[in-house]
C-alpha positions as CSV (number, residue, x, y, z in Angstrom):
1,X,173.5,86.3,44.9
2,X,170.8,86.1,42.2
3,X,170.7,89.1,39.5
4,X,167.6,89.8,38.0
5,X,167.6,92.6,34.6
6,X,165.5,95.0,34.8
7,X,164.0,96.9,32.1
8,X,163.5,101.4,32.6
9,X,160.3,102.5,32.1
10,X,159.5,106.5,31.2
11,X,159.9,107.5,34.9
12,X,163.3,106.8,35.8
13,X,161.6,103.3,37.9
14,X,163.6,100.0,37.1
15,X,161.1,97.8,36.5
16,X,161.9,93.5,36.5
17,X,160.4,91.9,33.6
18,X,157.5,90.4,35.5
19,X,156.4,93.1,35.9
20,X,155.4,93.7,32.8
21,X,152.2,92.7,30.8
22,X,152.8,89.5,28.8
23,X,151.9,89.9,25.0
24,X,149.6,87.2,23.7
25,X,151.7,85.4,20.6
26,X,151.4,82.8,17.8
27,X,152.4,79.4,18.9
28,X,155.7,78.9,16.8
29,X,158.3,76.3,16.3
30,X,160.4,78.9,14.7
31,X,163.5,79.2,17.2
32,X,164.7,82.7,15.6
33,X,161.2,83.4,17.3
34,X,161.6,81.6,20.4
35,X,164.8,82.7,21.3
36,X,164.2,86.6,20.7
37,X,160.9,86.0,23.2
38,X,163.3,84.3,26.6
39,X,164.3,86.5,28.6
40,X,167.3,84.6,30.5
41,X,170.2,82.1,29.3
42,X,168.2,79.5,31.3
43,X,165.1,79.8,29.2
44,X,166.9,79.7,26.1
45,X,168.7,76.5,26.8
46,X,165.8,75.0,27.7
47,X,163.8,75.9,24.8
48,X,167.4,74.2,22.9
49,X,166.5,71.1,24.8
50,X,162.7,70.5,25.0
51,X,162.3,68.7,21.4
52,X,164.6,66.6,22.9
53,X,162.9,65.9,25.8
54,X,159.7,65.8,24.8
55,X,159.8,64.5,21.5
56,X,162.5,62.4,20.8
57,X,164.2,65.1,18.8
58,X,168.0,64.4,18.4
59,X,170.5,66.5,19.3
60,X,171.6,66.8,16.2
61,X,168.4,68.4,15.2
62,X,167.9,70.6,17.6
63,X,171.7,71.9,17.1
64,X,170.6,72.5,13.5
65,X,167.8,74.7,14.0
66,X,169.4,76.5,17.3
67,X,173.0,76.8,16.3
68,X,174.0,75.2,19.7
69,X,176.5,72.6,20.0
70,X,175.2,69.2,19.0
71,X,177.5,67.6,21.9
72,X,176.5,70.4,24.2
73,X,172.9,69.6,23.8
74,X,173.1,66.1,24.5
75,X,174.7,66.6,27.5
76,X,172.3,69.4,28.7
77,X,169.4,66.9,27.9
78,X,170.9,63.8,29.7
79,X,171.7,66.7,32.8
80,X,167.8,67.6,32.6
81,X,166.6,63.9,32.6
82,X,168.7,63.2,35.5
83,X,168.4,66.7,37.6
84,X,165.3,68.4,36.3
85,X,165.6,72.3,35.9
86,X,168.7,72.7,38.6
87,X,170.6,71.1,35.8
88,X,169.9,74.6,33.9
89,X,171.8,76.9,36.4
90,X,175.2,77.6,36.8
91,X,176.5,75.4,40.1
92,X,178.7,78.5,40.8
């Protein structure tokens, strides 16, 4: 079973998060920016391995500016190559 957070609202609803309006934002390579901005793990760990995909970025870079596991990226980006975005959820 699939849990989705929910976010209250000032009348005791529970509201999901796409529910709500999206805020327009700068475009930013910042990832202290990104990262406050995804909403689930999944998101965030893609967001660790699109420079990788997309541009060539190594792993080691991308650990650098995320924090993440060098190895751990590398892995996650060869999973995504091979899988696409299943590769980002849990098998569980």
């Amino acid at each position: 079973m699939i849990l989705f957070p929910t976010l209250s609202c000032e009348l005791g609803r529970e509201r999901l998060p796409q529910d709500l309006e999206r805020s327009r934002r700068e475009r930013t390579d910042e990832w202290e920016s990104v990262r406050q901005w995804t909403l689930w793990p999944e998101q965030e760990l893609y967001e660790q391995i699109r420079p990788i995909i997309l541009y060539g970025q190594t792993p080691g870079e991308s650990a650098k500016e995320t924090g993440a596991a060098q190895r751990t990226l590398s892995r996650k980006a060869d999973e995504f190559e091979k899988y696409g975005m299943q590769s980002l959820f849990d098998s569980d």
